[in-house]
N, C-alpha and C positions, 0 to 999 in steps of 0.2 A: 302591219297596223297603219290605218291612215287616221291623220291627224289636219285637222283643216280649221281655218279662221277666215271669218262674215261680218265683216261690218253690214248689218241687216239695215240699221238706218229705218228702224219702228219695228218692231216685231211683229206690234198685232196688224199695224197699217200692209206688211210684206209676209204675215202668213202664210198664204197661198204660196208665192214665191219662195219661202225658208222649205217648205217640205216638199216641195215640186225637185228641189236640189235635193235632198238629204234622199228622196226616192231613188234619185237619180246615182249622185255621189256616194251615197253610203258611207262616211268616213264614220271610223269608229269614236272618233272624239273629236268634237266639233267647239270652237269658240267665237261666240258672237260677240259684236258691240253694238251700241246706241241700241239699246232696248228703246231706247222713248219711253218708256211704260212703270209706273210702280210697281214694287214689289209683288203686289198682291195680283197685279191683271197681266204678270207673265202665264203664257197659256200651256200652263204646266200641261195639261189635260191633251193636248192636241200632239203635244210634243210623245206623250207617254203613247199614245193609240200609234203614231209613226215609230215607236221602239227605241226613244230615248229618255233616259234618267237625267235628270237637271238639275243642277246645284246655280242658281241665280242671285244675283243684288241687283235691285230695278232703283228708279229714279224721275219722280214726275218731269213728265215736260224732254228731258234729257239722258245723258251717257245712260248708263245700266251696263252690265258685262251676266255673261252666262255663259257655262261648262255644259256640253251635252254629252252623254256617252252611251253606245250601244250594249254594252255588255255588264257592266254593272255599273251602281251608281256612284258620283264623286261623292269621294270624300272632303269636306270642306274643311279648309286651316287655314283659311284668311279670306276676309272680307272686306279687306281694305288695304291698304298698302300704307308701309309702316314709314314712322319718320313724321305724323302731322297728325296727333290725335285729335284736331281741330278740324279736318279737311274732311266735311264730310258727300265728298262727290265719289258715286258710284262707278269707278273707272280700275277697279283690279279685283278680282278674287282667285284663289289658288286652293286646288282641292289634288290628290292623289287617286290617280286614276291608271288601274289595270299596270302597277308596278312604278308608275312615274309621276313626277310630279307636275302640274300645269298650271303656271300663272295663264291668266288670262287678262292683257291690259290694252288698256285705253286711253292711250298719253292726250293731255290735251292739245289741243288746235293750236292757242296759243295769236290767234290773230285779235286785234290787229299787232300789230310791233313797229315799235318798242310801245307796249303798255303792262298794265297789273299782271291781263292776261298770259301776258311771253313770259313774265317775270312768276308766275306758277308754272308754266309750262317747263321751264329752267328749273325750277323746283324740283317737279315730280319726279323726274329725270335726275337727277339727284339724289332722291332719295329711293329711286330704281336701280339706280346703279350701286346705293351700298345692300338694298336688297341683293340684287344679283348676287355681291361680293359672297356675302353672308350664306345663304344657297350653294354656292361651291364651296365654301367653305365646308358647310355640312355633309357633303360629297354627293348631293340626291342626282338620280338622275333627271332633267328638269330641264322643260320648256316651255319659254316665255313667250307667251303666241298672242299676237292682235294686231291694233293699229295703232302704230309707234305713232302719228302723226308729223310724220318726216319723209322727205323721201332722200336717202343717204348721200345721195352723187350725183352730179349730173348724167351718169348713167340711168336715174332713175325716174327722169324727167324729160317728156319727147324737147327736141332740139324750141329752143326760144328765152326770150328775156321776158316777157310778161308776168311771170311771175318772179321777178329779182325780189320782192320787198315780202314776198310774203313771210309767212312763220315757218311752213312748209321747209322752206328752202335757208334759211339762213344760217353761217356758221357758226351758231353754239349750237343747237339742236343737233347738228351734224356732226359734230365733233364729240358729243356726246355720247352718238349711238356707234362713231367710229371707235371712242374709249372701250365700251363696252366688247367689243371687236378683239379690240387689244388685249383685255384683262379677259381672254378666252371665251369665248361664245362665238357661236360660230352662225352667219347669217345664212340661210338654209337655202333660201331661193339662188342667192347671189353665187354660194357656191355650186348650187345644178347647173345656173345657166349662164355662169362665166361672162362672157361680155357682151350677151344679148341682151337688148331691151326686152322687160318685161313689167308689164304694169298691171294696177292691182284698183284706180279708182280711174273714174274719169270724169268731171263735173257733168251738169243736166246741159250747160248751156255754147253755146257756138258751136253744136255738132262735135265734141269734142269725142264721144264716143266713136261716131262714125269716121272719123279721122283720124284716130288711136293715140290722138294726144290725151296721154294718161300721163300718174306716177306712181310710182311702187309707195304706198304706204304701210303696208299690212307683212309682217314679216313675223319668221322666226327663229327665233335666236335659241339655240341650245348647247346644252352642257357638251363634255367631251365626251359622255358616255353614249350620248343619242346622238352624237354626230356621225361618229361610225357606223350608226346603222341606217343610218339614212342611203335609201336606194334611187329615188326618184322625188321629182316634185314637180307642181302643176298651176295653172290660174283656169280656173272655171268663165272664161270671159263672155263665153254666150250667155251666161245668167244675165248678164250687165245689159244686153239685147232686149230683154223680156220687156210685156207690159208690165208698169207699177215696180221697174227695179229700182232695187239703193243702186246709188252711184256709185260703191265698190262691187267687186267680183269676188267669188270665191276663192281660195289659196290655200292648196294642202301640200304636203310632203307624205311619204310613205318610208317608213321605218320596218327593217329585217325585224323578226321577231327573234 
């Protein structure tokens, strides 16, 4: 089974783009972020003709998260990530798909810092991580797949100081997704490819593409059940290449059945 995660960065704007991959990639469950798009002008319709089932939360203007799957459809059990029944930004949903369970999140940016916005970004993460807790707890087996908006280490980020101040990089956010680390989940890319750089976004500007100054954002963190069967994993980096692409790339793993 493959399982892959898109910060698409517009859905409807990167259409063309989303199913040019998914032709391409085929992953059996796919998790997107930054729909850009309401609820209602997710292209559910384009999605079903290329042979996927969708369980989405959209969001004018911004975040959105959405579950695709090829073989049947998600089952939805959360539409929001618990802990702030006041927070009503579209950045998690988790549905049961084909035996397992799949948050799909979209931690915020969190820039600039120190402001409101680092001080929810600290939040969410927060109350991610007594999610998580809670989820092993219950013993599902379960993977929390998208764009952490972090990149964990300086392994994760090509060689430079230009980004010292951002939100990206600083240590709570990192310590955060290190905790999470700790209290069992296991980082999916980081353990395929051990201590090679591997990146997952790369901004539009300074040629940063073409010089592969990137950083791993987009990761997946899973249970101890779907660790073991994890056989391989991968970044889609030519998509990043294309006209009209997000500035992330594709990133899947591949689980034994």
């Amino acid at each position: 089974m493959k399982i892959a995660t898109f910060n698409i960065n517009n859905v409807n704007k990167r259409l063309p783009n989303l199913l040019r991959w998914l032709k391409q990639s085929k992953p059996d469950i796919a998790c997107l972020q930054e729909l850009k798009c309401e609820t209602n002008d997710f292209p559910e319709v384009d999605l079903r003709k290329a042979g996927y089932h969708a369980a989405w939360e959209g969001q004018k203007s911004w975040n959105g998260v959405a579950i695709l799957s090829r073989r049947s459809p998600p089952i939805v059990t959360r539409r929001r990530l618990p802990g702030d029944p006041a927070d009503g930004q579209a950045r998690y949903i988790e549905a049961a798909v084909e035996g397992l369970l799949i948050g799909c999140v979209y931690l915020p940016n969190g820039n600039p810092q120190p402001s409101p916005k680092f001080d929810y970004k600290m939040k969410w993460f927060a109350r991610l991580a007594r999610h998580a807790a809670q989820l092993q707890k219950e013993g599902h087996p379960t993977l929390l797949v998208g764009d952490y908006n972090v990149a964990p280490t300086d392994l994760d980020i090509y060689p430079t100081k230009s980004w010292a101040k951002d939100a990206l990089v600083q240590p709570a956010p990192r310590k955060a997704f290190a905790a999470l680390l700790t209290n069992g989940w296991t980082d999916a890319l980081r353990d395929i490819f051990g201590n090679e750089r591997v990146y997952t976004f790369w901004t539009y500007w300074r040629d940063r593409f073409e010089r592969d100054h990137g950083l791993r954002l987009d990761h997946f963190l899973l249970s101890n059940a779907i660790a073991v069967r994890m056989i391989e994993a991968g970044v889609d980096g030519d998509v990043r290449d294309e006209d009209n692409a997000s500035d992330h790339a594709p990133a899947w793993i591949r689980l034994a059945d």
